[in-house]
N, C-alpha and C positions, 0 to 999 in steps of 0.2 A: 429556120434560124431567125430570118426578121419577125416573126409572130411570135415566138419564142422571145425575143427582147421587148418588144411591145406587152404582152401579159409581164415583164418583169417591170416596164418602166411604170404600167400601171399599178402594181402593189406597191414599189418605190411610193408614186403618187399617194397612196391611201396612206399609207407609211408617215411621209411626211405631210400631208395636207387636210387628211381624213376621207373616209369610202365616199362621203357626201361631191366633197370639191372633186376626189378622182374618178367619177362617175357622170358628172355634170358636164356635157355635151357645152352649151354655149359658155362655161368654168373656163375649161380645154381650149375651148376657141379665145376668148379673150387672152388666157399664156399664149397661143401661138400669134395672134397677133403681136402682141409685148414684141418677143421672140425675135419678130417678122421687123418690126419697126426700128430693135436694136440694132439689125444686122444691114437695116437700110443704113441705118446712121452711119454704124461702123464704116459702110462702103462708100461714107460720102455723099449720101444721099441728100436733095434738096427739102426743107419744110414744107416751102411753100408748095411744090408737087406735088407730094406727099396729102397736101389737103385737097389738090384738084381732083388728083386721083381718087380718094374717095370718096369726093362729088363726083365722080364719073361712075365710077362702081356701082353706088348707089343709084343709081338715076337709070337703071339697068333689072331686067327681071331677074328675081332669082335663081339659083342652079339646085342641083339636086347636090346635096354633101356629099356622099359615094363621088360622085365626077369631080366635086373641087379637091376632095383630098386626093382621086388623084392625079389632079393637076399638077398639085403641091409637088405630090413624089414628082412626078415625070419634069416640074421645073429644078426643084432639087438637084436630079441626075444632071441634064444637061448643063444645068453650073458647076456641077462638079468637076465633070468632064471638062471644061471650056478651061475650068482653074487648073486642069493636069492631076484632082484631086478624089481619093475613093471617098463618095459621101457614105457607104457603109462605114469605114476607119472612121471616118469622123464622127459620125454618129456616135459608135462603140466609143472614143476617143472620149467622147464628152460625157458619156454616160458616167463610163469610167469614173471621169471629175467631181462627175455630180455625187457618186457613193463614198468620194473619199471625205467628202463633208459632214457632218453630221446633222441627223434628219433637225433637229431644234434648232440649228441656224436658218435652213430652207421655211420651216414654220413660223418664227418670227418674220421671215420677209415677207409669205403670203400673207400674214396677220398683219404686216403696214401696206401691203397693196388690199386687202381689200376694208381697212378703215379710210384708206384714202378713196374709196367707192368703185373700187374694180371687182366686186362682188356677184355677183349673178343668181345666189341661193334662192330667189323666188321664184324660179326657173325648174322642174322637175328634174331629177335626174333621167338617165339613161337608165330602164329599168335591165335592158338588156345587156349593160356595159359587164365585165368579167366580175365573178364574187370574190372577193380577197380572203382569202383562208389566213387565219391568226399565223397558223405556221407557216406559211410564206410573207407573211411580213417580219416573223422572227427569225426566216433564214436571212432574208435582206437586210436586219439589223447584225445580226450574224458574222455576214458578210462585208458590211462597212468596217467593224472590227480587227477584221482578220487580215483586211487589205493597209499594208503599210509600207509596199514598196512601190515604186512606180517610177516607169522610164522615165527622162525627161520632159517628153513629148508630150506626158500625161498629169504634169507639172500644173497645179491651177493656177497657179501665179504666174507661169510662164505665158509670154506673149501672144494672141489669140490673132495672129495673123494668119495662119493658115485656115482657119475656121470664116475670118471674115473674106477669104477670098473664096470662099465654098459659099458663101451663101450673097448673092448681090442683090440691089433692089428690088429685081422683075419679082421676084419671089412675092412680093410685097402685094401684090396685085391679085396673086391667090389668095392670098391670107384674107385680105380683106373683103374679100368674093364668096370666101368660106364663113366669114363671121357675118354677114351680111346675111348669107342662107340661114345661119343661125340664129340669127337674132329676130329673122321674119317670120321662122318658122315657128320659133318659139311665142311671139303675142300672135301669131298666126292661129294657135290653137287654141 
């Protein structure tokens, strides 16, 4: 089921961002940092920490990507649980959100994050990342279509408090431990 939505968020990704950016290994890692950073803030998280912390990270050997992602998962779950919250729903929950938008507003915002320099394209892709077949990007356009109801719960506009108690700062600390692998690995070679 979860590999099954992962190959979907990936053609999502090629969909809206291009085979290029959703294939790009340290691409991936800079969004889930964003991601990571958003959800510190949401949580309240301090700046100034926030930078020690990644003095600290960094000042540290690298990890193997396989074990920080999954760190990620296994911190993920335990925040879940601690919030009383299924981090599968909410996964699903947001995905959900994200298909009810349309792929040209997500393309516009990666096109102002990476003129603002959050790009990473001199970086090889992931030769091994999944191949996105045209007709699965045209069922996913398809499917954004087709979708036009949706519980409250699944409301974009509605209040993203139960999402920010799914994800709290510690998270933060994998993120940045994963982009750290990525980014050493990548002028590494």
């Amino acid at each position: 089921m979860r590999n099954q939505r992962q190959r979907e968020v990936h053609e999502w990704c090629a969909a809206a961002f291009g085979v290029e950016h959703a294939s790009s290994v340290p691409q991936r890692a800079v969004r889930l940092l964003e991601e990571t950073i958003e959800a510190y803030q949401a949580a309240g998280g301090d700046l100034e920490m926030a930078h020690r912390l990644l003095d600290f990270v960094f000042r540290h050997p690298v990890g193997s990507l396989n074990q920080e992602l999954g760190g990620i998962g296994l911190t993920l779950l335990a925040l879940a649980q601690a919030a009383g919250l299924s981090a599968d729903d909410e996964e699903r929950r947001e995905f959900d959100r994200v298909l009810k938008k349309p792929l040209a507003w997500f393309h516009a915002r990666n096109e102002a994050k990476n003129d603002a320099g959050f790009e990473v394209n001199a970086y090889p892709v992931n030769r091994g990342a999944l191949v996105v077949k045209q007709e699965n990007v045209d069922k996913i356009r398809a499917a954004l279509k087709a979708r036009t109801k949706y519980a409250a719960c699944n409301d974009p506009d509605a209040p993203a408090a139960t999402f920010d108690r799914v994800l709290g700062w510690s998270i933060i600390v994998v993120a940045i431990v994963l982009l750290s692998v990525v980014f050493w690995a990548a002028i590494g070679s």
